[in-house]
N, C-alpha and C positions, 0 to 999 in steps of 0.2 A: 504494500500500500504506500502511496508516494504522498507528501505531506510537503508543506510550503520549506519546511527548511531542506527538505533532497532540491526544493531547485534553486537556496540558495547555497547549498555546497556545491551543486553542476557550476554555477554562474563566478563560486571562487574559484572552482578547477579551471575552468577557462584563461581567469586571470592569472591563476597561477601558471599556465600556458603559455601567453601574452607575456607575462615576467621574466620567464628560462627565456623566452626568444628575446628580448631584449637584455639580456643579461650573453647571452653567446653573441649576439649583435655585440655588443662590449666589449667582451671579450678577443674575439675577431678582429675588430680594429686596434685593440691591443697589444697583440701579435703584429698588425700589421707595422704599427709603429715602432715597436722594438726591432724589427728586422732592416727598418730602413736607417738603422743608427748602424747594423753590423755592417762592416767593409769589407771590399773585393782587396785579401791582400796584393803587396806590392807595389803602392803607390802611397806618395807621397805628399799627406795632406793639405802641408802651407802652399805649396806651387799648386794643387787641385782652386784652392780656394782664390788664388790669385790669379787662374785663370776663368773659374766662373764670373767673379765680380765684373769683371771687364764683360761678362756677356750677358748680362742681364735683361738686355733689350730684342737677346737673339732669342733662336730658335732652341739654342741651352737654357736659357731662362726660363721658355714656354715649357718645356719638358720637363725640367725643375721643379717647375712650380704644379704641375702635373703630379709629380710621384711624392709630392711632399717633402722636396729636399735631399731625398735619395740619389739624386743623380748629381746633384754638389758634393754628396760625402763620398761618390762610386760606391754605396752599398750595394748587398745582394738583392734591393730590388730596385736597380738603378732605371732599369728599364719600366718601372712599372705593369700595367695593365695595357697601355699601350700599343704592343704587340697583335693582344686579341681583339681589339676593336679595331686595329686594322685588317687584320683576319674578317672579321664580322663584315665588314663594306667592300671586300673583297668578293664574300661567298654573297653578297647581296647582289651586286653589279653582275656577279655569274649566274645568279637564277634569272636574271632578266636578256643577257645577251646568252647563253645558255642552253639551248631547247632541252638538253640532258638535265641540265643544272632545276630548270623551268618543271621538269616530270615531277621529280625527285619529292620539288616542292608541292607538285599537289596532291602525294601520295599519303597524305595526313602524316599522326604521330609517327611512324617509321621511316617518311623522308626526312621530318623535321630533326629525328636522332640521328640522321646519315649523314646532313649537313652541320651538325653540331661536333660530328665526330672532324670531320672535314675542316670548319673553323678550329679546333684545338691543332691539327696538325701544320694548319697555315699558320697560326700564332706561335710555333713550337721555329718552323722555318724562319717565322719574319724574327724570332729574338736571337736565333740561331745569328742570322745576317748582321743583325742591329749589333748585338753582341763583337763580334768581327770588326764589323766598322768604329765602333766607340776603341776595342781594344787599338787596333792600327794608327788611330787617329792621335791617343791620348800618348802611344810612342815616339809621335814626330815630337811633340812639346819635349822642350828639351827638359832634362831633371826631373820629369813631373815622373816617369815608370823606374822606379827602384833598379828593377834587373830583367828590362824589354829582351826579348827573343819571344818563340816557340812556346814554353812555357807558362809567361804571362798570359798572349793570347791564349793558350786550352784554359789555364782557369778563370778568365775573366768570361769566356763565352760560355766555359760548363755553370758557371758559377751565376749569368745573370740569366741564363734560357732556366736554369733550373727555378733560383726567384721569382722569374715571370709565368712559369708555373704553377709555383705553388699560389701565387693569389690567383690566379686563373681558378683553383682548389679551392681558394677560400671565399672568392666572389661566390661560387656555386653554391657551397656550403651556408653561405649568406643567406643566399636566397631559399633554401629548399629549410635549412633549420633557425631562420633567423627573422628579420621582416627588411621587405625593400627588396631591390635590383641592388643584387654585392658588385656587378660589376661599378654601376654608378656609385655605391656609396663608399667601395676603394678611390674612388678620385674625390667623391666629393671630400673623404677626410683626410687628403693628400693634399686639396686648396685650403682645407680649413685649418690644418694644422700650423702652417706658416702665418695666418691671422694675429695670436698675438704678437708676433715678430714687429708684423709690418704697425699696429696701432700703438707700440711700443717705441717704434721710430719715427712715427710722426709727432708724438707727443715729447719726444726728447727735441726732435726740430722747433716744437714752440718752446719748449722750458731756454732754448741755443737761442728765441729772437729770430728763427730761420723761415717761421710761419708765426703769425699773427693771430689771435684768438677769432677774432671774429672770421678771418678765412676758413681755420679748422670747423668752425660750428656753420658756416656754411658749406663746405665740404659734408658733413658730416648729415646737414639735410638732402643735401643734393643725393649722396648716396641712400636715404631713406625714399624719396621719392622716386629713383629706378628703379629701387627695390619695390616699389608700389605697383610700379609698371610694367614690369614684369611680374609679376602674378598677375595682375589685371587681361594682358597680351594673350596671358601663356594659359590663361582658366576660358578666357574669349573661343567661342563656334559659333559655326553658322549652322543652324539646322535646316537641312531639307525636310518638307514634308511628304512623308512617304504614306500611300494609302492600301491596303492588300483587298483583292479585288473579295469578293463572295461566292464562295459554292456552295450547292447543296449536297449532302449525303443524307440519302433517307428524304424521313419529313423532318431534318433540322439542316439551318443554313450556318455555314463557319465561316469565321472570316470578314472583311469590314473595317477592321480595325484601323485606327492612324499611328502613325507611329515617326521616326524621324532619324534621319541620316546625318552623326554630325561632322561636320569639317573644322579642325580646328583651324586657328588664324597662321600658329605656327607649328605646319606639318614637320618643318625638316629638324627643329630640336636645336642643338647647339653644333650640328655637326659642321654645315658651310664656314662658320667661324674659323672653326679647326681646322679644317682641310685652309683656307684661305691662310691663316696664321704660317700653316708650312708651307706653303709651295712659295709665299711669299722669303719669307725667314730663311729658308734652307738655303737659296743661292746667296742672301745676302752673308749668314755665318758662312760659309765657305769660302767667299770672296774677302774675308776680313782674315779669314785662316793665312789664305795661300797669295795676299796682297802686300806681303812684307818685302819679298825681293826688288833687286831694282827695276826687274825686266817686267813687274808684275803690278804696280804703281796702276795701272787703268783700274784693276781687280779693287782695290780700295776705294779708291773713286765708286764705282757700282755699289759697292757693301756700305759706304756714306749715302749716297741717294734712294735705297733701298732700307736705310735704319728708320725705324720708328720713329713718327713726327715730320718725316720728311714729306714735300706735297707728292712728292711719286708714290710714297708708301703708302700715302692715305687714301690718291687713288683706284690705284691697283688692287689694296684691301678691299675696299667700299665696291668696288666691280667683280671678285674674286667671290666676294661674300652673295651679293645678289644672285651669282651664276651659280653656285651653289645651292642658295635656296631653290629654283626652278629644277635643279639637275634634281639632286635627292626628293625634293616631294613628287618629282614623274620617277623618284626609280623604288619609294615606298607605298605610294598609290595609284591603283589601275585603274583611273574611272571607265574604263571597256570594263575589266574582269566584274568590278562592282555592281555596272549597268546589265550585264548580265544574270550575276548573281539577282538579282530584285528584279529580274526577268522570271526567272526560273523558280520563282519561290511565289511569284504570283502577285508582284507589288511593282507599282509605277507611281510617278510623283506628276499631282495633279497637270494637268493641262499638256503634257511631254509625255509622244510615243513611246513605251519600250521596247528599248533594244539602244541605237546610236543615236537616235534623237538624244535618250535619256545621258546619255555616255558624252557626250556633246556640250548635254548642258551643265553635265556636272563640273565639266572641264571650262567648261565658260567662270562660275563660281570660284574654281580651285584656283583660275587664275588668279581672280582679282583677289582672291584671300593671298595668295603667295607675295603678290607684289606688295600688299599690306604688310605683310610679316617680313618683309626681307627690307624692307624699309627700315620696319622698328626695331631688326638685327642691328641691321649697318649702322644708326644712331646710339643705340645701346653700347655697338662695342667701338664705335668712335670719339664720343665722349671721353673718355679717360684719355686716350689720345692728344685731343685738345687740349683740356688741361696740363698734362705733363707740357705741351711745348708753349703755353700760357704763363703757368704760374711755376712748373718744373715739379710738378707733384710727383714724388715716389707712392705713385700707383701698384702696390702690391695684385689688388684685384682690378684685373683687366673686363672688358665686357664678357669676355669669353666665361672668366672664372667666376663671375659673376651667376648668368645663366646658367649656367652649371650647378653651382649652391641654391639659387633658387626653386629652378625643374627638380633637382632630387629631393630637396629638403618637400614641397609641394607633396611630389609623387609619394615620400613617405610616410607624411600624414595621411597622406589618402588612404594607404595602405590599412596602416595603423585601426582607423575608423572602419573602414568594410571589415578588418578580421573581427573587430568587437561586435559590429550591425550585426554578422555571421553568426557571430556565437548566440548574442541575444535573440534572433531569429531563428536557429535552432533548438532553444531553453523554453521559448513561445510553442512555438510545435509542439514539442512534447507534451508539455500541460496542458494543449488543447485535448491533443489525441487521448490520454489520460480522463480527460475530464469528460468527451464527448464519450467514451467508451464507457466509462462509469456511469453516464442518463440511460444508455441504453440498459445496462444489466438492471436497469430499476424499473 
Protein backbone atom coordinates (compact mmCIF):
# COMPACT_ATOMS: atom_id res chain seq x y z
CA UNK A 1 0.00 0.00 0.00
CA UNK A 2 1.64 3.20 -1.04
CA UNK A 3 1.18 6.39 1.39
CA UNK A 4 2.07 10.19 0.75
CA UNK A 5 5.46 9.65 2.24
CA UNK A 6 6.77 6.55 -0.40
CA UNK A 7 6.34 9.57 -2.96
CA UNK A 8 8.03 11.78 -0.87
CA UNK A 9 11.11 9.33 -0.45
CA UNK A 10 10.76 8.43 -4.68
CA UNK A 11 10.94 12.56 -5.11
CA UNK A 12 14.21 12.57 -2.57
CA UNK A 13 15.70 9.49 -4.49
CA UNK A 14 15.40 11.57 -7.46
CA UNK A 15 17.30 14.37 -5.95
CA UNK A 16 19.51 12.31 -4.44
CA UNK A 17 20.14 11.27 -8.26
CA UNK A 18 20.33 15.00 -9.41
CA UNK A 19 23.15 15.25 -6.45
CA UNK A 20 25.63 12.15 -7.43
CA UNK A 21 25.32 13.75 -11.16
CA UNK A 22 26.25 16.90 -10.09
CA UNK A 23 28.79 15.81 -7.75
CA UNK A 24 30.69 13.40 -10.65
CA UNK A 25 29.93 16.75 -12.82
CA UNK A 26 32.51 18.18 -10.10
CA UNK A 27 34.36 15.81 -9.93
CA UNK A 28 35.07 15.47 -13.78
CA UNK A 29 36.04 18.99 -14.03
CA UNK A 30 38.39 18.30 -11.33
CA UNK A 31 40.29 15.97 -12.91
CA UNK A 32 40.07 17.96 -15.70
CA UNK A 33 41.86 20.73 -14.10
CA UNK A 34 44.47 18.87 -12.39
CA UNK A 35 45.60 17.27 -15.41
CA UNK A 36 46.02 20.50 -17.26
CA UNK A 37 48.76 21.68 -14.42
CA UNK A 38 50.65 18.19 -15.20
CA UNK A 39 53.53 18.79 -18.07
CA UNK A 40 54.71 17.03 -21.27
CA UNK A 41 58.22 16.57 -19.85
CA UNK A 42 61.27 18.07 -21.54
CA UNK A 43 60.66 21.48 -21.91
CA UNK A 44 61.52 24.34 -20.58
CA UNK A 45 59.09 26.48 -18.66
CA UNK A 46 60.44 30.23 -18.47
CA UNK A 47 61.25 30.27 -22.56
CA UNK A 48 57.55 28.29 -22.85
CA UNK A 49 56.02 31.30 -21.01
CA UNK A 50 58.10 33.98 -22.84
CA UNK A 51 57.00 32.66 -25.92
CA UNK A 52 53.27 32.51 -25.23
CA UNK A 53 53.10 36.11 -23.85
CA UNK A 54 54.30 37.47 -27.17
CA UNK A 55 51.22 35.41 -28.80
CA UNK A 56 48.41 36.37 -27.20
CA UNK A 57 46.65 37.85 -29.91
CA UNK A 58 47.48 34.68 -32.05
CA UNK A 59 46.08 31.73 -32.81
CA UNK A 60 48.40 30.31 -29.55
CA UNK A 61 46.40 32.57 -27.52
CA UNK A 62 42.83 31.30 -29.08
CA UNK A 63 43.94 27.64 -28.24
CA UNK A 64 45.19 28.79 -24.83
CA UNK A 65 42.50 30.02 -23.97
CA UNK A 66 40.46 27.13 -25.21
CA UNK A 67 42.19 24.38 -23.11
CA UNK A 68 42.31 26.43 -20.08
CA UNK A 69 45.90 27.38 -20.14
CA UNK A 70 47.11 23.89 -20.81
CA UNK A 71 48.69 24.80 -23.85
CA UNK A 72 50.82 27.76 -22.17
CA UNK A 73 52.12 25.11 -19.59
CA UNK A 74 52.47 22.16 -22.66
CA UNK A 75 50.50 19.94 -20.25
CA UNK A 76 49.04 16.53 -21.13
CA UNK A 77 46.09 18.01 -22.24
CA UNK A 78 47.75 20.79 -24.24
CA UNK A 79 45.62 19.93 -27.01
CA UNK A 80 42.46 19.80 -25.41
CA UNK A 81 39.01 18.73 -26.89
CA UNK A 82 39.95 20.22 -29.92
CA UNK A 83 40.96 17.52 -31.94
CA UNK A 84 37.33 15.96 -31.65
CA UNK A 85 35.21 18.77 -32.74
CA UNK A 86 37.25 18.89 -35.48
CA UNK A 87 36.68 15.32 -36.14
CA UNK A 88 32.84 16.19 -35.49
CA UNK A 89 32.71 18.85 -38.63
CA UNK A 90 34.67 16.78 -40.50
CA UNK A 91 32.23 13.57 -40.27
CA UNK A 92 29.52 16.37 -40.68
CA UNK A 93 30.74 17.81 -44.04
CA UNK A 94 31.18 13.92 -45.10
CA UNK A 95 27.45 12.91 -44.41
CA UNK A 96 26.53 15.63 -46.73
CA UNK A 97 29.01 15.44 -49.63
CA UNK A 98 29.19 11.62 -48.96
CA UNK A 99 26.27 9.42 -50.59
CA UNK A 100 28.19 6.44 -48.32
CA UNK A 101 28.60 8.93 -45.55
CA UNK A 102 24.63 10.37 -46.20
CA UNK A 103 23.31 6.06 -46.00
CA UNK A 104 25.06 5.45 -42.88
CA UNK A 105 23.36 8.46 -41.42
CA UNK A 106 19.95 7.43 -42.15
CA UNK A 107 20.29 4.08 -40.96
CA UNK A 108 19.19 5.24 -37.28
CA UNK A 109 20.85 4.33 -33.95
CA UNK A 110 23.42 1.85 -35.75
CA UNK A 111 24.75 4.48 -38.40
CA UNK A 112 24.62 7.18 -35.69
CA UNK A 113 27.35 4.46 -33.47
CA UNK A 114 29.20 3.96 -36.83
CA UNK A 115 29.85 7.55 -37.34
CA UNK A 116 30.78 8.15 -33.63
CA UNK A 117 33.17 5.32 -33.97
CA UNK A 118 34.45 7.00 -37.11
CA UNK A 119 34.61 10.78 -35.22
CA UNK A 120 37.00 9.10 -32.36
CA UNK A 121 39.34 7.69 -34.94
CA UNK A 122 39.59 11.06 -36.98
CA UNK A 123 40.03 12.93 -33.44
CA UNK A 124 42.61 10.00 -32.58
CA UNK A 125 44.50 11.05 -36.25
CA UNK A 126 43.95 14.88 -36.02
CA UNK A 127 45.85 14.81 -32.39
CA UNK A 128 48.12 12.40 -33.64
CA UNK A 129 49.02 15.28 -36.52
CA UNK A 130 48.53 18.35 -34.18
CA UNK A 131 50.72 16.59 -31.65
CA UNK A 132 53.69 16.24 -34.46
CA UNK A 133 53.33 19.68 -35.56
CA UNK A 134 53.37 21.48 -31.97
CA UNK A 135 56.24 18.91 -31.18
CA UNK A 136 58.48 20.13 -34.49
CA UNK A 137 57.57 23.53 -34.03
CA UNK A 138 58.32 24.03 -30.24
CA UNK A 139 62.13 22.50 -31.41
CA UNK A 140 62.85 25.23 -33.81
CA UNK A 141 62.44 27.89 -30.70
CA UNK A 142 65.63 27.96 -29.67
CA UNK A 143 66.36 26.71 -25.61
CA UNK A 144 62.70 26.21 -25.24
CA UNK A 145 63.19 21.78 -25.81
CA UNK A 146 65.46 20.58 -23.05
CA UNK A 147 66.85 17.43 -25.25
CA UNK A 148 64.91 17.97 -29.08
CA UNK A 149 65.49 14.68 -31.38
CA UNK A 150 63.32 11.49 -31.83
CA UNK A 151 62.41 11.00 -28.44
CA UNK A 152 60.87 14.27 -27.56
CA UNK A 153 58.61 14.09 -30.47
CA UNK A 154 57.34 10.12 -29.57
CA UNK A 155 56.45 11.49 -26.07
CA UNK A 156 55.15 14.69 -26.63
CA UNK A 157 52.76 13.04 -29.42
CA UNK A 158 52.04 9.60 -27.39
CA UNK A 159 51.75 11.90 -24.52
CA UNK A 160 49.05 14.75 -25.94
CA UNK A 161 46.86 12.19 -28.57
CA UNK A 162 46.63 10.12 -25.22
CA UNK A 163 45.20 13.50 -23.17
CA UNK A 164 43.08 14.21 -25.83
CA UNK A 165 41.69 11.12 -25.33
CA UNK A 166 41.09 10.73 -22.27
CA UNK A 167 38.73 13.97 -22.05
CA UNK A 168 37.22 12.78 -25.27
CA UNK A 169 36.50 9.73 -22.11
CA UNK A 170 35.56 12.02 -19.88
CA UNK A 171 33.30 14.45 -22.07
CA UNK A 172 31.29 11.02 -22.78
CA UNK A 173 31.27 10.02 -19.21
CA UNK A 174 29.94 13.75 -18.61
CA UNK A 175 27.26 13.34 -20.40
CA UNK A 176 25.88 9.72 -20.00
CA UNK A 177 26.78 9.86 -15.96
CA UNK A 178 26.69 13.60 -15.24
CA UNK A 179 24.29 16.48 -16.60
CA UNK A 180 25.10 18.72 -19.92
CA UNK A 181 27.18 18.07 -23.38
CA UNK A 182 30.81 17.12 -21.60
CA UNK A 183 32.04 17.94 -24.77
CA UNK A 184 31.00 21.63 -24.29
CA UNK A 185 31.32 21.95 -20.63
CA UNK A 186 35.32 20.78 -21.09
CA UNK A 187 35.68 24.14 -22.86
CA UNK A 188 33.23 25.81 -21.33
CA UNK A 189 35.50 25.32 -17.89
CA UNK A 190 38.70 25.75 -19.81
CA UNK A 191 37.29 29.62 -20.63
CA UNK A 192 36.13 29.90 -17.24
CA UNK A 193 38.98 28.81 -15.41
CA UNK A 194 41.28 31.76 -16.67
CA UNK A 195 38.27 34.30 -15.53
CA UNK A 196 39.61 35.16 -12.25
CA UNK A 197 43.14 35.73 -13.86
CA UNK A 198 41.80 38.20 -16.36
CA UNK A 199 39.38 40.27 -13.56
CA UNK A 200 42.25 40.17 -11.22
CA UNK A 201 44.25 42.08 -13.85
CA UNK A 202 42.04 44.46 -14.71
CA UNK A 203 41.59 45.50 -11.28
CA UNK A 204 45.28 45.66 -10.48
CA UNK A 205 45.28 48.08 -13.80
CA UNK A 206 42.91 50.43 -11.85
CA UNK A 207 44.47 50.14 -8.31
CA UNK A 208 48.23 51.18 -11.27
CA UNK A 209 45.81 54.41 -12.47
CA UNK A 210 46.09 52.37 -15.88
CA UNK A 211 42.13 52.22 -16.06
CA UNK A 212 39.82 54.77 -14.48
CA UNK A 213 36.81 53.70 -12.37
CA UNK A 214 34.39 54.89 -14.18
CA UNK A 215 35.61 53.06 -17.52
CA UNK A 216 35.90 49.76 -15.47
CA UNK A 217 32.15 50.12 -14.23
CA UNK A 218 31.40 50.91 -17.74
CA UNK A 219 33.05 48.06 -19.13
CA UNK A 220 31.63 46.02 -16.61
CA UNK A 221 27.85 47.13 -17.91
CA UNK A 222 28.72 46.91 -21.24
CA UNK A 223 29.64 43.21 -20.76
CA UNK A 224 26.25 42.66 -18.76
CA UNK A 225 24.33 43.99 -21.58
CA UNK A 226 25.95 41.40 -24.30
CA UNK A 227 25.52 39.14 -21.96
CA UNK A 228 21.64 40.03 -22.06
CA UNK A 229 22.00 39.72 -25.73
CA UNK A 230 22.98 36.92 -26.15
CA UNK A 231 20.57 34.99 -24.25
CA UNK A 232 17.80 37.12 -25.65
CA UNK A 233 19.45 36.11 -29.68
CA UNK A 234 20.31 32.60 -28.71
CA UNK A 235 16.44 31.65 -26.80
CA UNK A 236 14.90 33.95 -30.10
CA UNK A 237 12.73 31.32 -33.01
CA UNK A 238 10.74 31.65 -35.52
CA UNK A 239 7.99 29.27 -35.47
CA UNK A 240 6.37 27.98 -38.44
CA UNK A 241 2.90 26.93 -38.33
CA UNK A 242 2.41 23.54 -39.14
CA UNK A 243 -1.14 21.84 -39.56
CA UNK A 244 -1.59 17.67 -39.82
CA UNK A 245 -4.18 17.06 -42.23
CA UNK A 246 -7.31 14.47 -40.89
CA UNK A 247 -8.01 10.95 -41.43
CA UNK A 248 -10.57 8.77 -40.77
CA UNK A 249 -10.13 5.13 -39.22
CA UNK A 250 -13.23 3.56 -38.57
CA UNK A 251 -16.06 5.95 -37.24
CA UNK A 252 -13.28 8.14 -35.56
CA UNK A 253 -11.39 10.82 -37.20
CA UNK A 254 -7.31 11.46 -36.17
CA UNK A 255 -5.47 14.00 -36.77
CA UNK A 256 -6.20 18.02 -37.16
CA UNK A 257 -3.92 19.20 -34.99
CA UNK A 258 -1.51 22.43 -35.11
CA UNK A 259 1.55 22.34 -34.11
CA UNK A 260 4.94 24.39 -35.19
CA UNK A 261 8.26 24.16 -36.65
CA UNK A 262 10.91 26.07 -34.81
CA UNK A 263 13.84 27.83 -36.45
CA UNK A 264 16.12 29.31 -34.26
CA UNK A 265 17.74 32.81 -35.14
CA UNK A 266 21.18 31.32 -34.51
CA UNK A 267 21.31 27.94 -36.23
CA UNK A 268 25.19 27.77 -36.65
CA UNK A 269 26.14 28.18 -32.67
CA UNK A 270 29.56 29.49 -32.09
CA UNK A 271 31.19 27.55 -34.70
CA UNK A 272 31.71 30.26 -37.87
CA UNK A 273 33.54 32.20 -35.08
CA UNK A 274 35.88 29.42 -34.69
CA UNK A 275 36.49 28.40 -37.92
CA UNK A 276 36.81 32.27 -38.95
CA UNK A 277 39.39 32.94 -35.76
CA UNK A 278 41.63 30.00 -37.49
CA UNK A 279 41.81 30.35 -40.91
CA UNK A 280 42.21 33.85 -40.14
CA UNK A 281 45.11 33.51 -37.19
CA UNK A 282 46.98 30.45 -38.55
CA UNK A 283 48.66 32.26 -41.44
CA UNK A 284 49.15 35.38 -39.53
CA UNK A 285 51.04 33.15 -36.26
CA UNK A 286 53.05 31.42 -38.87
CA UNK A 287 54.02 34.55 -40.74
CA UNK A 288 55.38 36.07 -37.28
CA UNK A 289 57.17 32.59 -36.74
CA UNK A 290 59.06 32.32 -39.88
CA UNK A 291 59.29 36.50 -40.58
CA UNK A 292 62.59 36.83 -38.40
CA UNK A 293 65.16 36.23 -41.21
CA UNK A 294 66.33 38.88 -43.48
CA UNK A 295 65.10 37.30 -46.74
CA UNK A 296 61.64 36.97 -44.83
CA UNK A 297 60.82 40.66 -43.63
CA UNK A 298 57.54 40.72 -46.31
CA UNK A 299 56.23 37.50 -43.91
CA UNK A 300 56.12 40.09 -40.98
CA UNK A 301 54.60 42.67 -42.66
CA UNK A 302 51.53 40.05 -43.55
CA UNK A 303 51.52 38.75 -39.63
CA UNK A 304 51.27 42.81 -38.79
CA UNK A 305 48.39 43.42 -41.10
CA UNK A 306 46.69 40.23 -40.23
CA UNK A 307 47.06 40.87 -36.20
CA UNK A 308 44.08 41.75 -34.27
CA UNK A 309 42.72 45.28 -34.59
CA UNK A 310 44.16 45.61 -37.76
CA UNK A 311 41.32 47.17 -40.52
CA UNK A 312 42.38 44.00 -42.61
CA UNK A 313 41.79 41.69 -39.76
CA UNK A 314 38.44 43.12 -38.89
CA UNK A 315 37.42 42.72 -42.22
CA UNK A 316 38.28 39.50 -43.28
CA UNK A 317 36.99 38.33 -39.77
CA UNK A 318 33.52 40.07 -40.19
CA UNK A 319 33.32 38.35 -43.99
CA UNK A 320 34.87 34.83 -42.79
CA UNK A 321 32.20 34.97 -39.87
CA UNK A 322 29.11 35.61 -42.17
CA UNK A 323 30.20 32.82 -44.74
CA UNK A 324 30.39 30.72 -42.01
CA UNK A 325 27.05 31.21 -40.65
CA UNK A 326 25.27 30.54 -44.36
CA UNK A 327 27.82 27.58 -44.81
CA UNK A 328 27.11 25.60 -41.50
CA UNK A 329 23.34 26.38 -41.09
CA UNK A 330 22.99 24.75 -45.02
CA UNK A 331 25.32 21.97 -43.94
CA UNK A 332 23.19 21.21 -40.29
CA UNK A 333 19.61 21.97 -41.93
CA UNK A 334 17.98 20.40 -44.93
CA UNK A 335 14.81 22.32 -45.52
CA UNK A 336 14.26 19.60 -48.76
CA UNK A 337 14.89 16.43 -46.10
CA UNK A 338 12.54 18.57 -43.44
CA UNK A 339 9.82 19.54 -46.26
CA UNK A 340 9.64 16.07 -46.93
CA UNK A 341 9.65 14.64 -43.67
CA UNK A 342 6.03 16.86 -42.95
CA UNK A 343 5.23 15.52 -46.33
CA UNK A 344 5.21 12.13 -45.32
CA UNK A 345 3.82 12.35 -41.88
CA UNK A 346 0.89 14.15 -43.21
CA UNK A 347 1.60 17.80 -42.35
CA UNK A 348 1.92 21.04 -44.46
CA UNK A 349 2.13 24.77 -43.29
CA UNK A 350 -0.81 26.79 -44.13
CA UNK A 351 -1.32 28.32 -47.49
CA UNK A 352 2.31 26.34 -49.01
CA UNK A 353 2.06 23.02 -51.24
CA UNK A 354 3.82 20.08 -49.87
CA UNK A 355 6.76 18.86 -51.06
CA UNK A 356 9.35 22.02 -52.70
CA UNK A 357 6.91 24.72 -52.46
CA UNK A 358 7.08 23.98 -48.60
CA UNK A 359 11.04 23.26 -48.93
CA UNK A 360 11.33 26.68 -50.79
CA UNK A 361 9.73 28.58 -48.37
CA UNK A 362 11.27 27.31 -45.52
CA UNK A 363 14.58 28.39 -47.02
CA UNK A 364 13.06 31.61 -47.83
CA UNK A 365 12.62 32.18 -43.79
CA UNK A 366 16.08 30.26 -42.87
CA UNK A 367 17.55 32.97 -44.93
CA UNK A 368 16.42 35.88 -43.52
CA UNK A 369 16.89 34.31 -39.89
CA UNK A 370 20.62 33.54 -40.86
CA UNK A 371 21.41 36.95 -42.18
CA UNK A 372 20.00 38.18 -38.63
CA UNK A 373 22.13 35.96 -36.75
CA UNK A 374 25.39 36.26 -38.58
CA UNK A 375 24.84 39.99 -38.05
CA UNK A 376 24.47 39.66 -34.34
CA UNK A 377 27.61 37.02 -34.56
CA UNK A 378 29.82 39.42 -36.20
CA UNK A 379 28.96 42.46 -33.67
CA UNK A 380 29.08 40.32 -30.73
CA UNK A 381 32.58 39.00 -31.56
CA UNK A 382 33.69 42.50 -32.93
CA UNK A 383 33.07 44.55 -30.06
CA UNK A 384 35.91 43.47 -27.94
CA UNK A 385 37.84 44.02 -30.97
CA UNK A 386 37.14 47.61 -30.98
CA UNK A 387 37.60 48.22 -27.63
CA UNK A 388 41.11 46.60 -27.39
CA UNK A 389 42.32 49.04 -30.29
CA UNK A 390 40.12 52.11 -28.59
CA UNK A 391 40.95 52.16 -25.17
CA UNK A 392 43.61 48.83 -25.27
CA UNK A 393 41.45 46.74 -23.02
CA UNK A 394 43.03 43.30 -22.18
CA UNK A 395 40.08 41.55 -23.32
CA UNK A 396 40.49 38.04 -21.64
CA UNK A 397 36.82 37.17 -23.02
CA UNK A 398 36.72 37.59 -26.72
CA UNK A 399 33.17 37.27 -28.52
CA UNK A 400 33.80 33.90 -29.24
CA UNK A 401 34.56 33.00 -25.52
CA UNK A 402 31.91 34.60 -24.65
CA UNK A 403 29.09 32.75 -26.66
CA UNK A 404 30.50 29.82 -25.61
CA UNK A 405 29.91 30.45 -21.73
CA UNK A 406 26.62 31.65 -22.43
CA UNK A 407 25.10 28.77 -25.09
CA UNK A 408 26.51 26.06 -22.46
CA UNK A 409 25.84 27.63 -19.36
CA UNK A 410 22.00 28.23 -21.05
CA UNK A 411 21.86 24.67 -22.43
CA UNK A 412 22.63 23.51 -18.92
CA UNK A 413 20.03 24.92 -17.08
CA UNK A 414 17.91 23.77 -19.49
CA UNK A 415 19.13 20.42 -18.98
CA UNK A 416 19.06 20.60 -15.36
CA UNK A 417 15.02 21.71 -15.28
CA UNK A 418 13.66 18.91 -17.87
CA UNK A 419 15.66 16.01 -15.74
CA UNK A 420 13.73 17.56 -12.47
CA UNK A 421 10.20 18.21 -14.84
CA UNK A 422 11.13 14.27 -15.78
CA UNK A 423 11.25 13.06 -12.50
CA UNK A 424 8.27 15.03 -11.14
CA UNK A 425 6.40 13.81 -14.09
CA UNK A 426 7.19 10.43 -13.54
CA UNK A 427 6.22 10.76 -9.25
CA UNK A 428 2.71 12.35 -10.82
CA UNK A 429 2.14 9.06 -13.00
CA UNK A 430 2.56 6.85 -10.54
CA UNK A 431 0.11 8.28 -7.97
CA UNK A 432 -2.25 8.63 -10.43
CA UNK A 433 -2.08 5.13 -11.75
CA UNK A 434 -2.06 4.02 -7.92
CA UNK A 435 -4.87 6.13 -7.09
CA UNK A 436 -7.10 5.50 -10.35
CA UNK A 437 -6.57 1.63 -9.75
CA UNK A 438 -7.55 1.98 -6.08
CA UNK A 439 -11.47 3.66 -7.28
CA UNK A 440 -11.71 0.99 -9.37
CA UNK A 441 -11.02 -2.19 -6.70
CA UNK A 442 -13.92 -0.03 -4.77
Amino acid sequence: MATPGNGLFQMSNKMGDLKQRLWFLLGALVVYRIGSFVPVPGIDAAVLEDLFRGQQGGILGMFNMFSGGALSRFSIFALGIMPYISASIIMQLMTVVSPQMEALKKEGEAGRRKITQYTRYGALLLAIFQGLGIAIALEAQPGLVVDPGLMFRLTAVVTLAAGTIFLMWLGEQITERGLGNGISIIIFAGIAAGLPQAIGGTLELTRTGAFSIPLVLLLFVAALLVTALVVFVERGQRKILVNYAKRQVGNKVYGGQASHLPLKLNMAGVIPPIFASSIILFPATLASWFGGSDNMNWLKDVGAALSPGQPIYVMLYASAIIFFCFFYTALVFNSKETADNLKKSGAFVPGIRPGDQTARYIDKILTRLTLIGAVYITAVCLLPELLIVQWNVPFYFGGTSLLIIVVVAMDFMAQVQAYIMTHQYESLLKKTNFKGGNFISR
